[in-house]
N, C-alpha and C positions, 0 to 999 in steps of 0.2 A: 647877778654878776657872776661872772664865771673866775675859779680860783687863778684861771692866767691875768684877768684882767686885774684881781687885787693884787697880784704881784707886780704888776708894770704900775702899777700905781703908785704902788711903794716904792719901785725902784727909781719912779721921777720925782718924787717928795723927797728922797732921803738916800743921798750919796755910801752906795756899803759896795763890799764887797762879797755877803755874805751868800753862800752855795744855795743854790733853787732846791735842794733837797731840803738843806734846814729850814727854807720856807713852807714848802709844802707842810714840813713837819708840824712846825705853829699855824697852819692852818689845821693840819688834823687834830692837833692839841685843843684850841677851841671847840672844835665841834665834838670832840670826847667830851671834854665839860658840860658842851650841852645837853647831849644826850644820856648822861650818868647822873646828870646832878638837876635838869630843868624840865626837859622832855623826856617824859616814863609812858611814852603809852604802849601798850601792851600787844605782841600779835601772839597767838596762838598755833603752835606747831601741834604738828598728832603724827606718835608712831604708830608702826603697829606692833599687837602684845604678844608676845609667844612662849609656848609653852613652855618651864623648863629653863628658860633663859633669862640669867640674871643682870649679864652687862649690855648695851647697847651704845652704838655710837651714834654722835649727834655730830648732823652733818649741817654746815653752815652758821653755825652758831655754836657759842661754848657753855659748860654746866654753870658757869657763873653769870649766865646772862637769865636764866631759868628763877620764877621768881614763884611761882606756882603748879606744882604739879599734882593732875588728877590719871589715876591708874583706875580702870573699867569704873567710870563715875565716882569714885571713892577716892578721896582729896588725901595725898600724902605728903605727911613733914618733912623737911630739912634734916635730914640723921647725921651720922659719924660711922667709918668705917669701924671705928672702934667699938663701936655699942650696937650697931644693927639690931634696932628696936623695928618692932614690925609696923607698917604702914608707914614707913619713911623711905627716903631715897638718900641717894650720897653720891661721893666719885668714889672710882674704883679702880684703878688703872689706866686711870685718865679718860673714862668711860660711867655713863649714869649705870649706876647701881640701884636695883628695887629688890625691899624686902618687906612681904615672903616675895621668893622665886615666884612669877606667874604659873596657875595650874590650868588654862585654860589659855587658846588662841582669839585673841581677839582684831578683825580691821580697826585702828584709828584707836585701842585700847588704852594707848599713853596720851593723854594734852598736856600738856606743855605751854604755861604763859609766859613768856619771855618778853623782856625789854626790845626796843627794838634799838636796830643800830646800820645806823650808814656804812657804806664802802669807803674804805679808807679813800681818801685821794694819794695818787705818783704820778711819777714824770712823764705815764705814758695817758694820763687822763685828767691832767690837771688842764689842759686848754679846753676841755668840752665839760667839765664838772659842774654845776652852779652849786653856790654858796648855801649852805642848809640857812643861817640867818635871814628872815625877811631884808629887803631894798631898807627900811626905816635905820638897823638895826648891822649895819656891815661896815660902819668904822670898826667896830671890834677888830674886825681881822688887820686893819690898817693899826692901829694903836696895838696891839698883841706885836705883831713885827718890828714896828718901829721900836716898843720896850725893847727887845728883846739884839735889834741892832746896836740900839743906843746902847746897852748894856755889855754888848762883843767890844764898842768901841772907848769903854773905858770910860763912857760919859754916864755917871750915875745918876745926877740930876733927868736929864732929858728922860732918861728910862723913869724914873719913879714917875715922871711929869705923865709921860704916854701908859705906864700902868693905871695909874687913875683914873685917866680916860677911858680908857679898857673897861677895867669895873666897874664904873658909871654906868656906859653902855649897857654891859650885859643886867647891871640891877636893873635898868628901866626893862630891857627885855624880857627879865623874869617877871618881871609887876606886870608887865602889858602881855605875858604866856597865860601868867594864872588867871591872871581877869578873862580869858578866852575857855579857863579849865574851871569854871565854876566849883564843882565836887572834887575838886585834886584833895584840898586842906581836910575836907572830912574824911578822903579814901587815906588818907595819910597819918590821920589819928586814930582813924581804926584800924591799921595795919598795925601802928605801935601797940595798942590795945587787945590785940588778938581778935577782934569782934567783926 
């Protein structure tokens, strides 16, 4: 389903007056959620290394999406500008930071495993977008709005009533993700574990 079509859906269920921007927004508000907190799967960027050069800008993606970074094969920590210990990375003026400085050019030198993450949806792409949620799994978006109506219109009941609905939905979505990610649970104990 495409994000125009959950909104006309909404807007025939549920008498508002509420601006198509603020819809949009609870629609890109869910799917932030999803892909921060449910679906983590990983793509890999590569820059390239250069000599001499400490900062580098990351283009289409931000330092906070970066969840692993490998510099010429050799896997560097999460640092602090403050302490710049060697074989770490950081920000740096709003740019990745690597220390030591590279001594040597390398192609494709920096990997970079990063989260991945959808294009926000707007008003100039919300009629052609479709819904990152499976078809099973897109009341969410319909129960998310209507909370969030009900709650503009000063009816607290309806909103707690259509938040619960909401989070119903999405736990069955996470139950019926993970059962699809077999290895998430173990990639996630070992991530806390260091191993």
């Amino acid at each position: 389903m495409k994000a125009s079509e959950m909104i006309a859906k909404v807007d025939r269920k549920h008498d508002n007056s509420i601006e198509l921007v603020d819809k949009i927004n609870d629609i890109n508000s869910i799917e932030e959620n999803v892909y921060t907190q449910i679906i983590l799967e990983p793509y890999v960027e590569s820059m390239d290394l250069v000599k001499d050069q400490e900062l580098y800008t990351l283009v289409g993606f931000t330092f906070e999406e970066i969840e692993q970074l490998i510099v010429s094969d050799v896997q560097y920590t999460l640092g602090s500008v403050f302490i710049q210990a060697e074989r770490t990375y950081f920000k740096k003026d709003g740019k990745l930071c690597l220390k030591p400085i590279p001594t040597l050019d390398k192609v494709g030198g920096i990997a970079m495993i990063r989260r991945w993450k959808p294009e926000p949806i707007t008003e100039l792409t919300y009629a052609t977008t479709e819904l990152l949620l499976p078809k099973a799994f897109e009341d969410a978006y319909e129960y998310y709005m209507r909370s969030h109506i009900s709650f503009e219109q000063k009816d607290v009941a309806e909103s707690n009533a259509h938040a619960g609905m909401y989070n119903g939905v999405m736990n069955e979505f996470k139950m019926w993700y993970l059962k699809q990610q077999p290895n998430i649970a173990v990639f996630r104990a070992n991530q806390r574990w260091n191993k």
